[in-house]
DSSP file (Angstrom, degrees, kcal/mol; ACC not computed):
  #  RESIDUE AA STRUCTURE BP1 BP2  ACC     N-H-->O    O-->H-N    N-H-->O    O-->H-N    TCO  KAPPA ALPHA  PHI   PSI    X-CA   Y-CA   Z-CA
    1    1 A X              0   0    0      0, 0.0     2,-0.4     0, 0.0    35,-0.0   0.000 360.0 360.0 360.0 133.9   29.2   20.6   29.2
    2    2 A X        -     0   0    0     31,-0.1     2,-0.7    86,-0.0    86,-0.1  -0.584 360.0-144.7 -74.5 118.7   31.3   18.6   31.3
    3    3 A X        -     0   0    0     -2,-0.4    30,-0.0     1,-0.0     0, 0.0  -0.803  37.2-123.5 -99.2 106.5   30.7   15.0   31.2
    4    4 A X        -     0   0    0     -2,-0.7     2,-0.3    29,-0.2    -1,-0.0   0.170  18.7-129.9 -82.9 141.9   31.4   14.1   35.4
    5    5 A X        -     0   0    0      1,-0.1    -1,-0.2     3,-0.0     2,-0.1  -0.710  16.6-114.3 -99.1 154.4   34.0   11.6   36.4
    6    6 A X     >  -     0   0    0     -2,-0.3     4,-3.8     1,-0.1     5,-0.1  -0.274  35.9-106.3 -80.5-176.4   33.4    8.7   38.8
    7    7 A X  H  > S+     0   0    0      1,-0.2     4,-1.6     2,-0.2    -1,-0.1   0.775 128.8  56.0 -83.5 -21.9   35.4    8.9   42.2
    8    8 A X  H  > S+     0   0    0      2,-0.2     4,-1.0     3,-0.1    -1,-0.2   0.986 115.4  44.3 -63.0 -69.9   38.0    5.7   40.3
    9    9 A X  H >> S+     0   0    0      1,-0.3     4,-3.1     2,-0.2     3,-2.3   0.930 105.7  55.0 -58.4 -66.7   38.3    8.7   37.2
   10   10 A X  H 3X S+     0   0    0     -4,-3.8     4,-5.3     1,-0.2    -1,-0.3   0.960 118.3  40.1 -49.0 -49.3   39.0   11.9   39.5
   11   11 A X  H 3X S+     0   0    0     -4,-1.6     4,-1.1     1,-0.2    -2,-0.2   0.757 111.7  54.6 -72.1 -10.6   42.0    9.7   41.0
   12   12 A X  H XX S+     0   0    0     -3,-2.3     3,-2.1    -4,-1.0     4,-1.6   0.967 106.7  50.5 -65.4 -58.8   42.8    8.5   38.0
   13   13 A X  H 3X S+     0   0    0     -4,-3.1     4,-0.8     1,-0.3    -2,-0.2   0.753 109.2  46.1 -57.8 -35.9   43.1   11.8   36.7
   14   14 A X  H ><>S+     0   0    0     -4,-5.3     5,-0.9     1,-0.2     3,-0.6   0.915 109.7  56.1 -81.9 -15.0   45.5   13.5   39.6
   15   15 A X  H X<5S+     0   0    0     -3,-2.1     3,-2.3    -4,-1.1    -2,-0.2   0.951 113.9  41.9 -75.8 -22.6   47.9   10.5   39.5
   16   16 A X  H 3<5S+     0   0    0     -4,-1.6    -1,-0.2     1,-0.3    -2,-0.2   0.852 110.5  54.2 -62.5 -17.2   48.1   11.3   35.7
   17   17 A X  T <<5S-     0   0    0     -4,-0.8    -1,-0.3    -3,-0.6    -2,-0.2   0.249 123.8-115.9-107.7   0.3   48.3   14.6   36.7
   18   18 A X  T < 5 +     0   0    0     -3,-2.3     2,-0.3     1,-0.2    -3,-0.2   0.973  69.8 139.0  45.0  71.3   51.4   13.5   39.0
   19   19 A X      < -     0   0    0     -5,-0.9    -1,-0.2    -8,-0.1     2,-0.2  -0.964  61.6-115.2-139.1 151.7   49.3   14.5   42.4
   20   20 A X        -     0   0    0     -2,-0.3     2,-0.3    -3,-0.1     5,-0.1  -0.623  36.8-118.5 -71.3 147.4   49.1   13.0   45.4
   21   21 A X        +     0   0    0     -2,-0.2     2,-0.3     4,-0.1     3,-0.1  -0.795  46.0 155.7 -79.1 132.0   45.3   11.7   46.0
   22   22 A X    >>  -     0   0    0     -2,-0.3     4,-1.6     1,-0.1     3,-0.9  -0.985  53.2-110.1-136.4 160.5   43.6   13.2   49.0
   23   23 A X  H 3> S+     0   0    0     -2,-0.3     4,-1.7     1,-0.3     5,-0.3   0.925 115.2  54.3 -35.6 -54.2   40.2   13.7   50.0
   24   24 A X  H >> S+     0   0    0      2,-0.2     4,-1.7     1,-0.2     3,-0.6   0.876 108.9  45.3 -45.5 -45.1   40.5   17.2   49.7
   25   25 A X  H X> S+     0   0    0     -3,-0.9     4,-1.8     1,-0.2     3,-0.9   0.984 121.7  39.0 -61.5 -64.8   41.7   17.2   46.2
   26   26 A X  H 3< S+     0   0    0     -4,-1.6     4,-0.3     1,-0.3    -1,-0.2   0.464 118.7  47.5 -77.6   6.2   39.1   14.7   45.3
   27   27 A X  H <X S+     0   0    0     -4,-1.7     4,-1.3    -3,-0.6    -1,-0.3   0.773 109.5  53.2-108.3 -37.2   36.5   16.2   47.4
   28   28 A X  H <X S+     0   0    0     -4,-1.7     4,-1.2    -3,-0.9    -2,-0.2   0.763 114.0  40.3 -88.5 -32.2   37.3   19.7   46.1
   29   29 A X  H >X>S+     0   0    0     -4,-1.8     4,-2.5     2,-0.2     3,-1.8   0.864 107.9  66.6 -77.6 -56.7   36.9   18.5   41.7
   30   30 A X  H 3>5S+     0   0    0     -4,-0.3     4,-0.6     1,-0.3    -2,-0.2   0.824 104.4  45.4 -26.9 -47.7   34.0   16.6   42.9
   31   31 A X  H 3<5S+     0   0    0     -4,-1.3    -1,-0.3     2,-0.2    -2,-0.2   0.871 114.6  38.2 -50.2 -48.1   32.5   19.9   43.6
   32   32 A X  H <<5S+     0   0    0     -3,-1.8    55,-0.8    -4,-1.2    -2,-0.2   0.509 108.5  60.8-109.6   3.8   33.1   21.8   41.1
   33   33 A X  H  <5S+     0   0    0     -4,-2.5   -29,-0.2    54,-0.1    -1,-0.2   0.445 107.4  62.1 -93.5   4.4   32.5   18.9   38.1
   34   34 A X  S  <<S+     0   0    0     -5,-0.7     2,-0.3    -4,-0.6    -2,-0.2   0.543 100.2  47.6-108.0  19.3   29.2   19.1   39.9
   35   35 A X        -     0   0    0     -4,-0.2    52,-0.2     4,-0.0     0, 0.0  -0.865  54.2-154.4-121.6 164.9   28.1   22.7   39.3
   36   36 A X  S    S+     0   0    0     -2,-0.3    69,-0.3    50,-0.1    -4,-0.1  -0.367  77.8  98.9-125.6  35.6   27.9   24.9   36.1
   37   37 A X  S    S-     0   0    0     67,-0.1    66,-0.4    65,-0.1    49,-0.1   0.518  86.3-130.5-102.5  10.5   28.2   28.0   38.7
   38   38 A X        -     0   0    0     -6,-0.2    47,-0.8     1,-0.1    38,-0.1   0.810  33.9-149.7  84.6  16.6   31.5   28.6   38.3
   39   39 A X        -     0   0    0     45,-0.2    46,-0.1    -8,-0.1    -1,-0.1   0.239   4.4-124.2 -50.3 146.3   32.2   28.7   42.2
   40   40 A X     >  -     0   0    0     44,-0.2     4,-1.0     1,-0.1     5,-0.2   0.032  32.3-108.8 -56.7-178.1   35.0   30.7   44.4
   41   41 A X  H  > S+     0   0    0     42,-0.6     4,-1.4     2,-0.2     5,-0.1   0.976 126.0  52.4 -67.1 -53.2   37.4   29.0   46.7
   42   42 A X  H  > S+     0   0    0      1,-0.2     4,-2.8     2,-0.2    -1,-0.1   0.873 112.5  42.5 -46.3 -40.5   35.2   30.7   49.6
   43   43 A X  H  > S+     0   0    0      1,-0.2     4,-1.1     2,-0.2    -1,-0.2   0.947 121.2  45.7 -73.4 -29.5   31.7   29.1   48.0
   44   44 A X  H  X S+     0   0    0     -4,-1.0     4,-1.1     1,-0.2    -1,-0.2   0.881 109.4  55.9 -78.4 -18.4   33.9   25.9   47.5
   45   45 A X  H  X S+     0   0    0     -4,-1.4     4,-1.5    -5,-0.2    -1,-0.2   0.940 111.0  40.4 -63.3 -55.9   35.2   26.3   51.0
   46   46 A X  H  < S+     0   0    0     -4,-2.8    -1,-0.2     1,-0.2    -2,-0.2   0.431 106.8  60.9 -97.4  11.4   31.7   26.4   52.7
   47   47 A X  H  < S+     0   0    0     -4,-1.1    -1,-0.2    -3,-0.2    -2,-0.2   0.730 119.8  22.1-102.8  -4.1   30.2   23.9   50.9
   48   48 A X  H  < S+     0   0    0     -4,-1.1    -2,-0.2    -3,-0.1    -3,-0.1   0.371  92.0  98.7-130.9   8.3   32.7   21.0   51.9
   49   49 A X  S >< S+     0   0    0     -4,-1.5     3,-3.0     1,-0.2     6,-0.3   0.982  85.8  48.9 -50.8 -73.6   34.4   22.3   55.4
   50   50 A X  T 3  S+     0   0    0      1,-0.3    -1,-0.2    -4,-0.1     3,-0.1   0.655 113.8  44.3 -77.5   1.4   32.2   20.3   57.6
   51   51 A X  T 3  S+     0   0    0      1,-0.2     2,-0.3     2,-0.0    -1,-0.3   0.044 109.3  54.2-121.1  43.4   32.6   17.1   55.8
   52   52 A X  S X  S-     0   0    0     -3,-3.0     3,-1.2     3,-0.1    -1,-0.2  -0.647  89.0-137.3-153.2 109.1   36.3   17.1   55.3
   53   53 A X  T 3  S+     0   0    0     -2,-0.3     3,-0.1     1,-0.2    -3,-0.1  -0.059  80.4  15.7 -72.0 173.0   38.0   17.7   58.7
   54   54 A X  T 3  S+     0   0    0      1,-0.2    -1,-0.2    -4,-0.0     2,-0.1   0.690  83.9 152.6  56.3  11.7   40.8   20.0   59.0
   55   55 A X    <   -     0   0    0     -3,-1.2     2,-0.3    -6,-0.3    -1,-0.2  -0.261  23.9-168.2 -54.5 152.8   40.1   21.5   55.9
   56   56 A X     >  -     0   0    0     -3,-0.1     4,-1.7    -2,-0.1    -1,-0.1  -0.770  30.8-123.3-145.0 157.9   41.3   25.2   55.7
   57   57 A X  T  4 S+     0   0    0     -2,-0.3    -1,-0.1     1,-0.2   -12,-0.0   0.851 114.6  61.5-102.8 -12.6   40.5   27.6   53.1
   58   58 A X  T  > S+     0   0    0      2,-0.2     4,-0.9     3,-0.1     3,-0.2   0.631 107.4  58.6 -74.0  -8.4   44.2   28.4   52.2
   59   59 A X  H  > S+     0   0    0      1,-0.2     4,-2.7     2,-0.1     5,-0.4   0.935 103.8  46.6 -51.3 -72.9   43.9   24.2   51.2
   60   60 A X  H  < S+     0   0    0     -4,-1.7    -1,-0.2     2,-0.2    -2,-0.2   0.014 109.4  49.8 -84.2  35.0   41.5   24.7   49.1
   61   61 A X  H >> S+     0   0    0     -2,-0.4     3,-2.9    -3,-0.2     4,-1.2   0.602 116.7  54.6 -99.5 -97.4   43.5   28.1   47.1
   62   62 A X  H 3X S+     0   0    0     -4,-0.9     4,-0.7     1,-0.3    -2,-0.2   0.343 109.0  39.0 -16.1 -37.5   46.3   25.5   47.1
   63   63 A X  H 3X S+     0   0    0     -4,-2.7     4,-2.0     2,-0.1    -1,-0.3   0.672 111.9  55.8 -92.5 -16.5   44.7   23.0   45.5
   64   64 A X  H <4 S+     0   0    0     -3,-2.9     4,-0.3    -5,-0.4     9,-0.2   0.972 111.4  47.6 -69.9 -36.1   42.7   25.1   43.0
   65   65 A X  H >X S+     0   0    0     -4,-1.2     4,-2.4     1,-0.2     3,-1.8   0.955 110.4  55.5 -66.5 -42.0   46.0   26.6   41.7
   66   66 A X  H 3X S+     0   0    0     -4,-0.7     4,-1.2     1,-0.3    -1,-0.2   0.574 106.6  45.9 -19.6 -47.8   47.4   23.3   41.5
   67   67 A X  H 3< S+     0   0    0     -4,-2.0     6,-3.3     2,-0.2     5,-0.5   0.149 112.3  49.8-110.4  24.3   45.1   22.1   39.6
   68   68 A X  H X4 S+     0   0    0     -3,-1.8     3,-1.8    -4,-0.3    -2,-0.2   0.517 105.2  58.2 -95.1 -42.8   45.1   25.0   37.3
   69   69 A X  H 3< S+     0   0    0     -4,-2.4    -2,-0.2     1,-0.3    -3,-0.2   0.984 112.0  41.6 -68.8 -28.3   48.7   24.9   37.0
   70   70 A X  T 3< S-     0   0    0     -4,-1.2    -1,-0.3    -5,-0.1    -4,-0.1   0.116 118.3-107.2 -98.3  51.7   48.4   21.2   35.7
   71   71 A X  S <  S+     0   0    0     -3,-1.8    -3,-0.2     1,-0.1    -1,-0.1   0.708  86.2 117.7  54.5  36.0   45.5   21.8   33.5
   72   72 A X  S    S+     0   0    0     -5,-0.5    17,-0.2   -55,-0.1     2,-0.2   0.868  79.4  17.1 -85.8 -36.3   42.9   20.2   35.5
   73   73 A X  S    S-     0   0    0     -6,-3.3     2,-0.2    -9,-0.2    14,-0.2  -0.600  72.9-135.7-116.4-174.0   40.8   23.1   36.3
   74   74 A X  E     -A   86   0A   0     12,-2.1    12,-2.2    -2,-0.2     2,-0.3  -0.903  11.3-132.4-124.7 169.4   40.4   26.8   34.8
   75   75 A X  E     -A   85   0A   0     -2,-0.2     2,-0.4    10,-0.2    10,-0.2  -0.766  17.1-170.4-114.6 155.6   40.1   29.8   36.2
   76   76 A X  E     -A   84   0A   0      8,-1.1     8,-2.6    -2,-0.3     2,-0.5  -0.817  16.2-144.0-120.5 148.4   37.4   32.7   35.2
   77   77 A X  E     -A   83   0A   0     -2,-0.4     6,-0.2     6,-0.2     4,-0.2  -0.911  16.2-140.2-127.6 124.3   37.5   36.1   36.5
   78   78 A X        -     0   0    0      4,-2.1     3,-0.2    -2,-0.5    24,-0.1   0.040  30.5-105.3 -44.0-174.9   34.0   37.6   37.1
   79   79 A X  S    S+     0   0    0     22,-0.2    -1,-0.2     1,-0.2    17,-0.0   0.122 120.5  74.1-113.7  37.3   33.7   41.1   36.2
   80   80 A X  S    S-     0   0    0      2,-0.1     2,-1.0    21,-0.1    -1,-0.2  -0.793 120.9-108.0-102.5  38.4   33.7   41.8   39.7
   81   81 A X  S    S+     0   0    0     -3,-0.2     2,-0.5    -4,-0.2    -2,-0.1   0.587  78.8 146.1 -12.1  39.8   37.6   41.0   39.6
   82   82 A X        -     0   0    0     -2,-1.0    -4,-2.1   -42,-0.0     2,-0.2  -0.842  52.8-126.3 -36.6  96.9   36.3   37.9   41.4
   83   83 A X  E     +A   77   0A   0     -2,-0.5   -42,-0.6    -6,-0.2    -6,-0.2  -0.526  33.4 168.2 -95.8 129.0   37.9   34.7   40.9
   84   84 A X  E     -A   76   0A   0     -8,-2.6    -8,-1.1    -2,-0.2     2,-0.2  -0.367  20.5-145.0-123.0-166.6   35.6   31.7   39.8
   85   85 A X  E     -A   75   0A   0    -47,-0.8     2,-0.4   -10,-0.2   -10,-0.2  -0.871   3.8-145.4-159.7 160.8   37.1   28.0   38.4
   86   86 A X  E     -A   74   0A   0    -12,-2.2   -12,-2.1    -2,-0.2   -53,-0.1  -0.817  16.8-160.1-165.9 119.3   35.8   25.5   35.7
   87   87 A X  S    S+     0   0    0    -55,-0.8     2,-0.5    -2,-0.4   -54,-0.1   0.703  89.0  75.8 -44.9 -63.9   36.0   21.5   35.7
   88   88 A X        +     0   0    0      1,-0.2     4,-0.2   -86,-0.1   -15,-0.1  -0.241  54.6 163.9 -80.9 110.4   35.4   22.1   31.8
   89   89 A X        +     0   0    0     -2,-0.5     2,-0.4   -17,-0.2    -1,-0.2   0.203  33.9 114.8-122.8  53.3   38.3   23.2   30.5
   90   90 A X  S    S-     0   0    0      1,-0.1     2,-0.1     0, 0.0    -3,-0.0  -0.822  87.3 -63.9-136.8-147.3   37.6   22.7   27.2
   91   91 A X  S    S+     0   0    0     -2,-0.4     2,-0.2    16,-0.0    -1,-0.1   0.101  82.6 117.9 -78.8 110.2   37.2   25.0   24.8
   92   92 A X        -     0   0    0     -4,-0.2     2,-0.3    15,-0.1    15,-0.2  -0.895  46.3-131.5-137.8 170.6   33.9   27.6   25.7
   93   93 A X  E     -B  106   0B   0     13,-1.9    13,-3.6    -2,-0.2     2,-0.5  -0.760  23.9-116.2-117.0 171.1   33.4   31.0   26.4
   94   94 A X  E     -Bc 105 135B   0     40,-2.5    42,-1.8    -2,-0.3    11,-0.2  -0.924   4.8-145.9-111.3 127.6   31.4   32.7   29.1
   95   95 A X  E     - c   0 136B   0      9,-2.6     2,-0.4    -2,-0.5    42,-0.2  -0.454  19.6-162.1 -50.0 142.7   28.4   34.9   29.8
   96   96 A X  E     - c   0 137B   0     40,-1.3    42,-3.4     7,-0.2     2,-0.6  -0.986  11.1-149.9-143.0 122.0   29.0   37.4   32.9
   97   97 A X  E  >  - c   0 138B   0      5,-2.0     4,-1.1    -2,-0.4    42,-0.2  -0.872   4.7-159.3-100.8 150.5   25.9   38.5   33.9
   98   98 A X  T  4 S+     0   0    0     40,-3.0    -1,-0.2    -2,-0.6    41,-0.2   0.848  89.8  49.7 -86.0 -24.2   26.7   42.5   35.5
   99   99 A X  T  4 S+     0   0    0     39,-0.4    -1,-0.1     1,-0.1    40,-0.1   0.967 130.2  13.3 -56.8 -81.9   23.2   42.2   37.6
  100  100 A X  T  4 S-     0   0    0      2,-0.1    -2,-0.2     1,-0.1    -1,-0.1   0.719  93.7-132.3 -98.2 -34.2   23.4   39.1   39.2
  101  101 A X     <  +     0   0    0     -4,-1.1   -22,-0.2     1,-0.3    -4,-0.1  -0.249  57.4 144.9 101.5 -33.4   27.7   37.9   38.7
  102  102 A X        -     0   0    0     -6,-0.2    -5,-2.0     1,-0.1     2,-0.5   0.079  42.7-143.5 -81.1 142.9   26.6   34.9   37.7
  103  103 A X        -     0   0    0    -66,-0.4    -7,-0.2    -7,-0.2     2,-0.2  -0.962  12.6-165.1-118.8 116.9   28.7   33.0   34.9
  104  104 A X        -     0   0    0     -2,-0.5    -9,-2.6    -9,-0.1     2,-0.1  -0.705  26.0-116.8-102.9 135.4   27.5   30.8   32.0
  105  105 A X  E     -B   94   0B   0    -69,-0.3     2,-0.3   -11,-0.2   -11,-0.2  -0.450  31.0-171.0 -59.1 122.1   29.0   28.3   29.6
  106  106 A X  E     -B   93   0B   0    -13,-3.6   -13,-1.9    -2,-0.1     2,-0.5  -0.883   2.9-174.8-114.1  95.6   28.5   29.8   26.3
  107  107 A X        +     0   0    0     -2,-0.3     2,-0.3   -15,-0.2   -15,-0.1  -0.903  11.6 165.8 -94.5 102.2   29.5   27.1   23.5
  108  108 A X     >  -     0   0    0     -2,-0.5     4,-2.9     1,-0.2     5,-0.3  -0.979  20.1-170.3-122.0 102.8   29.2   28.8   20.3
  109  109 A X  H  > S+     0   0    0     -2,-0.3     4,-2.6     1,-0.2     5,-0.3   0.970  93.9  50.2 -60.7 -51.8   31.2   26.4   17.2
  110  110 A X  H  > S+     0   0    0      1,-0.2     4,-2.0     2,-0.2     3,-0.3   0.951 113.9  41.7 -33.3 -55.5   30.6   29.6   14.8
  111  111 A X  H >> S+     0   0    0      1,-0.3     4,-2.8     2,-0.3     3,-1.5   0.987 115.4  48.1 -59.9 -51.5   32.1   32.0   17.2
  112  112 A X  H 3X S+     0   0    0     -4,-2.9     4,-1.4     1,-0.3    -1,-0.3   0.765 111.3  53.0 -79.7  -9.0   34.8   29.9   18.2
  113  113 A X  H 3< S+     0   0    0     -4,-2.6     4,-0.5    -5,-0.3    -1,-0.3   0.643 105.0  52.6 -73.3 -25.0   35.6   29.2   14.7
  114  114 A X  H <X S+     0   0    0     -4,-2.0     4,-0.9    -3,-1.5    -2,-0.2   0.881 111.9  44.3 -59.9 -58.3   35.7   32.4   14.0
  115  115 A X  H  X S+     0   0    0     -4,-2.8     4,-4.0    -5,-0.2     5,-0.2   0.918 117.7  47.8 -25.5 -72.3   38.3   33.1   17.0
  116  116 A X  H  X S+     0   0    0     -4,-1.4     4,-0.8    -5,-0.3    -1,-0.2   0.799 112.5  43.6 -59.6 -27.4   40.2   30.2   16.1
  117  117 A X  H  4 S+     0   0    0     -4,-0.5     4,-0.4     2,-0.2    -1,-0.2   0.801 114.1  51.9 -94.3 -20.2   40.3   31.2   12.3
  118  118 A X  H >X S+     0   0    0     -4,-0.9     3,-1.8     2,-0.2     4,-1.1   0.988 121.0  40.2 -62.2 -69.3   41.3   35.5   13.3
  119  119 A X  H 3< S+     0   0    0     -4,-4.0    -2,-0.2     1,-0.3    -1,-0.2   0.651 105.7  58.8 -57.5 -17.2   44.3   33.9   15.6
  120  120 A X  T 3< S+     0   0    0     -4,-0.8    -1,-0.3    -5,-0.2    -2,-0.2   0.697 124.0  24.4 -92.0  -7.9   45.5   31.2   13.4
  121  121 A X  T <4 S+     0   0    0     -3,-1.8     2,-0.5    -4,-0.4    -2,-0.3   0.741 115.1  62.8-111.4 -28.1   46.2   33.9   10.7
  122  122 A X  S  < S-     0   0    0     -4,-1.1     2,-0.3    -5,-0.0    -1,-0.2  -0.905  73.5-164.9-127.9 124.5   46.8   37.2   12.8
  123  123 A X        -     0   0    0     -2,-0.5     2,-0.5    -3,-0.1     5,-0.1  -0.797  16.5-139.3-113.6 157.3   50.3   36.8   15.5
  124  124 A X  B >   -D  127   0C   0      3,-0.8     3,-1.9    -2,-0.3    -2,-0.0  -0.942  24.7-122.7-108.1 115.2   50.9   38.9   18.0
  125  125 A X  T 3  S+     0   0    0     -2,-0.5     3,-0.1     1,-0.3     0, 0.0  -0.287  94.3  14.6 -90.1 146.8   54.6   39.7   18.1
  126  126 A X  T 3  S+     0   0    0      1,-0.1     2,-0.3     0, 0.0    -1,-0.3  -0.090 113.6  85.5  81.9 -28.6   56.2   38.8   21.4
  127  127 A X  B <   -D  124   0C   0     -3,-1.9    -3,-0.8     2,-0.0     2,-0.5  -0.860  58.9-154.1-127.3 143.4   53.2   36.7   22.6
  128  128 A X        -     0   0    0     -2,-0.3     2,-0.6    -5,-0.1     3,-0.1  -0.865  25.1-131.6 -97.7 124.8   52.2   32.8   22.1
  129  129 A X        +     0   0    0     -2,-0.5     3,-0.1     1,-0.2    -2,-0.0  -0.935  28.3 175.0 -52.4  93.1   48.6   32.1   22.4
  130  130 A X        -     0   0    0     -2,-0.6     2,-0.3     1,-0.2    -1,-0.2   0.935  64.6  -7.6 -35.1 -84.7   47.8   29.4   24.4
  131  131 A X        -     0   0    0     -3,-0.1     2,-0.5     2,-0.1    -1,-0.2  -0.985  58.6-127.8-147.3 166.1   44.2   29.5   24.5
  132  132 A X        +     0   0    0     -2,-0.3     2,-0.4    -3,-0.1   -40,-0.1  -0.901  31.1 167.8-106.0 129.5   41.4   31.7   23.4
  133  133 A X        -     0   0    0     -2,-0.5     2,-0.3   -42,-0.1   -40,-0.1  -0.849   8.7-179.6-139.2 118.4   38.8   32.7   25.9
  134  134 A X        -     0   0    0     -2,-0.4   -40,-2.5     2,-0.0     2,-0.5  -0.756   9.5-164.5-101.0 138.0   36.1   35.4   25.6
  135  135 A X  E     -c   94   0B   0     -2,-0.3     2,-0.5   -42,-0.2   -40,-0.2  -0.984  13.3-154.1-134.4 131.8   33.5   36.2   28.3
  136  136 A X  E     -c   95   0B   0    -42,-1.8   -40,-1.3    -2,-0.5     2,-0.3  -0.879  12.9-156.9 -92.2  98.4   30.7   38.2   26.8
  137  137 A X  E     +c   96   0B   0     -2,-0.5     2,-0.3   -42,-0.2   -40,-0.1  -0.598  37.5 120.6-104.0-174.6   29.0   40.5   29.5
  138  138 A X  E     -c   97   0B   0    -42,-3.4   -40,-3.0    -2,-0.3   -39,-0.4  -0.779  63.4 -92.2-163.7-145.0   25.6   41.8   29.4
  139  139 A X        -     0   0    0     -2,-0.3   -42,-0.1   -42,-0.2    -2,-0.0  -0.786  40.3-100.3-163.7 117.4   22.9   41.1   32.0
  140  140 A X              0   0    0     -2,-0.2   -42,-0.0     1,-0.2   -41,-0.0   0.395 360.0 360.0 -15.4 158.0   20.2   38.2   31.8
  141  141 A X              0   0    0      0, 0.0    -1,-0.2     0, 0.0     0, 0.0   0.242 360.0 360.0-120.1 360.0   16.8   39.3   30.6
């Protein structure tokens, strides 16, 4: 669970992040540390168009990658080859439900002790692990 930054915090966080502050930016985390649904650019798009003028939806793809490439946000892909994004990016796995789309924080210590304990013994030759992320689908009961 994502513990939500004040509006002082989110700006702290892109000047660490070397970003310019803009409304958009801050308008854009502000969204998405305030859901656990995992939104698209488009849902992020239509919930904050009419209060940020001149906002564009190729902004807000520009800033989500942005703030993926400096490790602000992550990004999920439904199983819908959909593309969702995360405020929490640390370490959980996901639920995909196949019914509905919808994607849940699954934080399991076992499991991801488990993960952690496979990778920290087992290399993959030619490739560095970064980070471990499983999404588990099924469909909500």
């Amino acid at each position: 669970m994502i513990i939500k930054k004040s509006y002082k915090e989110i700006t702290e966080m892109l000047v660490d992040a070397e970003l310019k502050v803009t409304p958009q930016r801050v308008k854009i985390f502000e969204v998405l540390q305030s859901t656990d649904n995992h939104p698209t650019a488009e849902e992020i798009f239509k919930e904050i168009a009419e209060q940020v003028p001149g906002l564009s939806l190729a902004t807000v793809y520009k800033t989500l990658d942005t703030f993926i490439q400096k490790g602000i946000i992550r990004k999920i892909k439904g199983e819908d080859d959909s593309v969702h994004f995360d405020a929490d990016i640390n370490s959980h796995n996901h639920l995909i439900c196949s019914k509905t789309k919808k994607i849940i924080d699954y934080n399991d210590p076992d499991l991801q002790g488990i993960l952690d304990a496979y990778f920290s013994k087992k290399s993959i030759d030619g490739f560095s692990i970064k980070e471990i992320q499983l999404n588990i689908i099924g469909e909500t009961n």
